[in-house]
N, C-alpha and C positions, 0 to 999 in steps of 0.2 A: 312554651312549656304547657305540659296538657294540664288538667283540672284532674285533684285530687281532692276525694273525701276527705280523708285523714290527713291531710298533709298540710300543710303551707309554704312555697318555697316563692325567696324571694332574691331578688338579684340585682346587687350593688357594685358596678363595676367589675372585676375581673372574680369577684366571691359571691358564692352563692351558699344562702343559707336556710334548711330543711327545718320546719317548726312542727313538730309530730304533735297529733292532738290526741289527748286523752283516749284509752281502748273502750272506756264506760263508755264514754259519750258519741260514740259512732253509731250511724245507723247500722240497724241489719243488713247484712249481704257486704257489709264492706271489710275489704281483707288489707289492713297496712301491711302486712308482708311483701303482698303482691303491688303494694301500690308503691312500696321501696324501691323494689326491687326495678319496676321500671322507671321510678325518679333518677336512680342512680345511674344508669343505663344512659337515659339522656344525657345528665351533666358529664357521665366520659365523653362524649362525643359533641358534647357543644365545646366548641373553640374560643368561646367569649369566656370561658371560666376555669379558674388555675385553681382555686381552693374552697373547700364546702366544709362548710359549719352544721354540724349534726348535735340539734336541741329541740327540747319540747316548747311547745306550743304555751305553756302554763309551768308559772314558777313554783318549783315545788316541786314538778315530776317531768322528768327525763323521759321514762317510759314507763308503766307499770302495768304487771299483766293483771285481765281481766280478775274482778271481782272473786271470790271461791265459791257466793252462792250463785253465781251468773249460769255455773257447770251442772246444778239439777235442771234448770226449765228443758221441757219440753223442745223449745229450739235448741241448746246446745247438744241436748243428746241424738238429734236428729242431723243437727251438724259431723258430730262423730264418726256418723256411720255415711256420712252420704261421700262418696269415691271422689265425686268431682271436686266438692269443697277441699274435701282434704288435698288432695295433689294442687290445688289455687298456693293454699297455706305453705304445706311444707316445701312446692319448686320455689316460690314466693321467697322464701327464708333463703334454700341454697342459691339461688340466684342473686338477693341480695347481698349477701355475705362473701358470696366469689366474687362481685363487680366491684363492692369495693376496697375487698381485698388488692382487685386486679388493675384496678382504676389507677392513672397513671397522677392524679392529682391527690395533693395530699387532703384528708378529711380530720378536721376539728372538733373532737366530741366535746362539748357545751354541756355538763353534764348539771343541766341548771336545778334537779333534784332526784327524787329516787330512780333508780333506776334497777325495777325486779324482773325476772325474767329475761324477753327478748330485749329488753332494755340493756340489761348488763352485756347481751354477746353484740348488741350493735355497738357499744362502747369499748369492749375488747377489740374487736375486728378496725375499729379509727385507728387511726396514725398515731396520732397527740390527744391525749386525755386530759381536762381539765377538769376539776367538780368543784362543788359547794362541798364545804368542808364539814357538811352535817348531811350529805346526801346519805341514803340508805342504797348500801349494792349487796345482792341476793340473786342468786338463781333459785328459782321456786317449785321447777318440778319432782324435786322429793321433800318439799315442803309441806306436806300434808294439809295444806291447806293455812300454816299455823302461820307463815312469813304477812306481817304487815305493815302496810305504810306509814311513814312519820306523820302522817296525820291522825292516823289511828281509827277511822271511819267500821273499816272494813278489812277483813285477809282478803288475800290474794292469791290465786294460784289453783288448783286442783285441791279438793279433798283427799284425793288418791296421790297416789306414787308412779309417775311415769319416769322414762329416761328422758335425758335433757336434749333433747332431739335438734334444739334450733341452733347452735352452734357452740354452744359452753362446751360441751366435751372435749372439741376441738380446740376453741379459743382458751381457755382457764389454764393446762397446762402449761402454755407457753409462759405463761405469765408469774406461777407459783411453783414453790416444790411441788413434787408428785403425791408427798406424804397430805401436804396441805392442798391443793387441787383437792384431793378424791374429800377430803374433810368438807368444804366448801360444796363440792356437786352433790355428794351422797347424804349430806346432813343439813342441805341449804342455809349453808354459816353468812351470820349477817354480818358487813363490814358499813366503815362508815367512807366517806373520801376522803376523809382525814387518815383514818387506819390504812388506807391502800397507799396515799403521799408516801405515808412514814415508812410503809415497807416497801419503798422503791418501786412498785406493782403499776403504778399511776404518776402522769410528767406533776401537776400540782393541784391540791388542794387549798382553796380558798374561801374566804366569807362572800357570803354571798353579792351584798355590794363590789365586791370586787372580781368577780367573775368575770364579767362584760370586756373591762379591760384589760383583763389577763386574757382573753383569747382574743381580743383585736389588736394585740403585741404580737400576739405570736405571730396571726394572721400577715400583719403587717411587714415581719419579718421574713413571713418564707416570700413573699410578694416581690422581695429586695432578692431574691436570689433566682438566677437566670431558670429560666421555665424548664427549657428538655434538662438540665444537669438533675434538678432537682427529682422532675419525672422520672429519670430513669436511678438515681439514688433508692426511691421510693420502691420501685420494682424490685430492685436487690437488695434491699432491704426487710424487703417482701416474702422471697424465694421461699424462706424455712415455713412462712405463715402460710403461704397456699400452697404448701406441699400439704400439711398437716389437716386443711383442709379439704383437700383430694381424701385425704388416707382416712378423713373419717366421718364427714358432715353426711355422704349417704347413707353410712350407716346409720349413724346418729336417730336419722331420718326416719329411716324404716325400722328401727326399735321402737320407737318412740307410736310409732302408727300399729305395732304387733303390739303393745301395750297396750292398745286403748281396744283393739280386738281384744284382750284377755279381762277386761273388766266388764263387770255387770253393769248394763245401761240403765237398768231399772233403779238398784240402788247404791251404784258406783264405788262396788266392792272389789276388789281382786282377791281371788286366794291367794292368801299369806302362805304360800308353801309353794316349794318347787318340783316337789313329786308329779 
């Protein structure tokens, strides 16, 4: 397995499980999109492992995106605009997102706490969703910056208004009415894991003590069921999710990069107007 900044994976008999570390506490230059993406990559094609466990590193937060005041320094507006970064980030995303979509094992989201942002579409895109029943789930880029975490530290997300570029456009409908989807994307509506259990959106919601063993049942169950039937279950169970994928993650993509062209870097303004 290579070495990852951001990551932790660790591997217990026929399951492997990805421990994502906090987006604050990473050094600079390191992109977890990109480093998913080839995590994921590998465990398709390692032959020692039938099922992956997708959870954070720290109890409390699944995944949450960067900081809101993180987006004035000097480096991230120079991140912005630098061509190579961005193409790392956003093939980062679509590549993670179609592998494991496409990935023939099934993936266990461990949704051990918030999970905003790219958090929410890595947990959409798993198999089986599990969370803590007080987790916070948000997509935050037309969050104004206002979405923040159950700990209450700090918002998250962009002060500005972008499109949800990293796969929610794609992944959220599948999941919700149309009516409620665009609620949700367009007005970064905060649900809890308990609200998504109740409205079918999510397999369970639980306390957090009981997390742990409510996905090493599950784990344990699909383990009992013969590998290729399952593998190929997953695929065709799949079909409609990476179609939908296809039809919109590169757009998603390149709105989302035409967005951040249309705002002031200086003082990360967009005209409010479409004239």
């Amino acid at each position: 397995m290579s070495t990852y900044s951001s990551l932790e994976i660790e591997t217990e008999g026929q399951v492997a499980t990805i421990r994502m570390q906090p987006l604050h506490s990473l050094p600079p230059g390191v992109d977890p999109h990109w480093e998913l993406s080839i995590a994921f990559a590998a465990l398709r094609t390692d032959d020692q492992i039938r099922v992956v466990i997708l959870t954070g590193a720290v109890d409390g937060e699944f995944l949450v995106a960067f900081p809101t005041e993180s987006y004035s320094t000097d480096a991230a507006k120079q991140r912005l605009s630098d061509a190579s970064g961005a193409w790392k980030t956003f093939m980062g995303i679509v590549r993670c997102l179609q592998t494991m979509a496409e990935m023939e094992k099934p993936i266990v989201a461990c949704v051990n706490g918030d999970a905003l942002g790219f958090g929410q579409s890595l947990m959409f895109d798993s198999d089986i969703i599990v969370a803590r029943e007080d987790a916070k789930i948000s997509d935050i880029h037309l969050g104004l910056g206002q979405v923040m975490p159950s700990h209450g530290r700090y918002s998250v997300g962009p002060p500005f208004g972008i499109v949800p570029g990293d796969g929610a456009a794609a992944l959220v409908p599948l999941y919700m009415s149309p009516a409620k989807a665009k609620e949700y994307l367009m007005l970064s509506s905060e649900y809890t894991g308990l609200e998504l259990a109740q409205a079918g959106i999510i397999n369970y919601a639980v306390p957090s003590d009981q997390l742990r063993r409510t996905v090493d049942d599950i784990v344990r169950r699909l383990l009992e069921r013969p590998a290729h039937a399952l593998a190929w279950t997953k695929r065709l169970a799949n079909r409609q999710l990476v179609q939908q994928l296809n039809l919109t993650l590169d757009a998603g993509v390149a709105y989302e990069m035409v967005n951040f062209l249309q705002i002031d870097k200086q003082g990360f303004i967009e005209k409010n107007t479409l004239a």
